[in-house]
Structures are given as C-alpha cells and as structure tokens.
N, C-alpha and C positions, 0 to 999 in steps of 0.2 A: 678329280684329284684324289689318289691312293693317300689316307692315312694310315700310318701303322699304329696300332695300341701298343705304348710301355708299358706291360705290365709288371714288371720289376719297380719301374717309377711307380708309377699307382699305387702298388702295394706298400711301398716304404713312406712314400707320402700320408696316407690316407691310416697306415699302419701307426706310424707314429705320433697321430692327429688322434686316433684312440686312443693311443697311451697317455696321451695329455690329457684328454675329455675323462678319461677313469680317475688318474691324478684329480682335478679340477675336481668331478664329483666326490670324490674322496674329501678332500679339503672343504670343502662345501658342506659334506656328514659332518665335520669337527667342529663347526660351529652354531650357535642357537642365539635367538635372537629376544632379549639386548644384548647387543655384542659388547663383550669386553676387549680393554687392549691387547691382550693376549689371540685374541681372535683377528685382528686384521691381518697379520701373514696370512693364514688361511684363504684369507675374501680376497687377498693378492694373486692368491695362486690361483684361484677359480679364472681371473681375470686371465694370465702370464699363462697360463700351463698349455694351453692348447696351441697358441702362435709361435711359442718355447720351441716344442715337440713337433710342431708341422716342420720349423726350420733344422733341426738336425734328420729330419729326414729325408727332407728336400736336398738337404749337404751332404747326406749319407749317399743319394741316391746320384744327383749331377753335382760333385764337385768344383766342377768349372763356372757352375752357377751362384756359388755363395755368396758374391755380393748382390743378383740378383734376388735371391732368396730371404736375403737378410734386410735388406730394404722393403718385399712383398710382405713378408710376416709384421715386420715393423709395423708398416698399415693395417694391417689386421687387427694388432694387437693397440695400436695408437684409435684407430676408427671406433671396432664394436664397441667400446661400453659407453660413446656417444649415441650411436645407432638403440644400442640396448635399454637406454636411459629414455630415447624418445618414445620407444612401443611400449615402456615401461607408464609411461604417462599416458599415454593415448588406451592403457587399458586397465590400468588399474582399479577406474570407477564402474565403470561399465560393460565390460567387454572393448572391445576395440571401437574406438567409438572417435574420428577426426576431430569432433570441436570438441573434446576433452584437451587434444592434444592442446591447441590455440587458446581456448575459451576455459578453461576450469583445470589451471595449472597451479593454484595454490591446492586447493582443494587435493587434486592426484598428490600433489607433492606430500601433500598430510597421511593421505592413504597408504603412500610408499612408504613415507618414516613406519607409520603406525601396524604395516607389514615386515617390516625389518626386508624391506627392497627386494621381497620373496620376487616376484615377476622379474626383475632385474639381471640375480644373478644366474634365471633360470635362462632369459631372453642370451645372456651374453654367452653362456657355451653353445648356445645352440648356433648361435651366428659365428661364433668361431669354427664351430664341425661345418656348415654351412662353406663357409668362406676356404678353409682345409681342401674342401672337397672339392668346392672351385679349382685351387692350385693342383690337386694332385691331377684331376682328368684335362685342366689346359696344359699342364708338363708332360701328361703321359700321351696326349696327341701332337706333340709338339716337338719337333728332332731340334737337340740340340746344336744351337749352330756355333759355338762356342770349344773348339778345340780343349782337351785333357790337356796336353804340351804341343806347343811348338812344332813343329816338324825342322827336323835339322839339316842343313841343307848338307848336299852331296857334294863333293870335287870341287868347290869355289875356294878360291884362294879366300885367307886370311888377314 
C-alpha cells in the first residue's frame, strides 16, 4: 500500500505544536517556585498551550476534521498531566525507579511539593510535543476521508 506524506499537514500541525511548546516554555520562565496566586495562569498555560495550538493547526490544516481534532486534543490535553503526575512520582526520589511509583508515594509526593513540581511541568510539555507529533505524522499519512462540501448534484429535480 502507497502512502502519500502531507506535508503541508505535518507542517501546520507539528508547526503550531511549537508554537504552543514556546508559549508553554515561556509561561513556565514567569514563574518561580513558591508559587504565588498570580502565578497559576502561567502553570495553566504550561498545561493548555500546546493541545491549544496542536488544534488550530490541525483546523487550519483539515477543516473538515474540527470535530475530530477537537475531541483528539481534548485527550491530550484532559490525559497528560495525569500521565505527567505518574512519571513525576515514579522519579522524583530516585531516578525512575517502579516501586517509587506504588511503594513510596507519600514520600515522592513531599519531594514533588518540596521541588515546586519541577519534574512535572517539565514531564507535561514534553508528552504534549510527544503526543502533537503523534497527531501530526498519523494526519499527514492519513487521506482525509471526510469531504470540504458536499458535492452538489447535477440535473436532479427538486
């Protein structure tokens, strides 16, 4: 089986998944930890910014896809910082280390407060460029099957 590469997809995808990840690092410089209230937009945006920016360019790119896109990012965006929270345990004490993860979960959990959740928000953009990059090369081998419009029919009565 012939696939074709979109590269136009790919690029606007994976395009606007670094613009988010810059965003995201950016927001992430602004703040220092102990965090003040002032500071949680910021740790928002670290989280929002990259699944944000995967979907308008996912929409920029296949418009016929925006409800599929916007549900995919949804996930992305709803999943990592569960994902990110568990490697964030499982390494915090040790290096990566399983019965951290199961076996010595107060403990990580103290390490994580006591680091101001550094491993955490580094874990989460990295699973969101991760995951981005999933979506842009399954889109960009992937012919959309999903018609622009309609096609209008010809010569049929009304």
């Amino acid at each position: 089986m012939n696939k074709r590469f979109d590269l136009r997809t790919f690029l606007l995808i994976i395009g606007a998944a670094l613009l988010g990840a810059a965003w995201a690092v950016y927001n992430r410089s602004q703040t220092s930890f102990p965090y003040k209230e002032e500071e949680f937009r910021p740790l928002v945006w670290v989280i929002f910014a990259i699944p944000f920016a995967t979907f308008w360019g996912w929409f920029v790119a296949r418009r016929a896809e925006r409800w599929w896109a916007a549900f995919v990012c949804f996930c992305i965006y709803f999943f990592s910082p569960f994902v990110a929270a568990r490697y964030e345990s499982c390494s915090v004490l040790h290096g990566f280390n399983l019965s951290d993860c199961f076996f010595a979960t107060a403990q990580a959990q103290e390490a994580a407060n006591a680091n101001g959740h550094y491993i955490y928000f580094q874990a989460v953009v990295i699973i969101n460029l991760l995951a981005a990059l999933a979506v842009a090369l399954h889109r960009a081998l992937s012919r959309s099957t999903m018609p622009e419009q309609l096609p209008i029919p010809e010569g049929e009565p009304s």
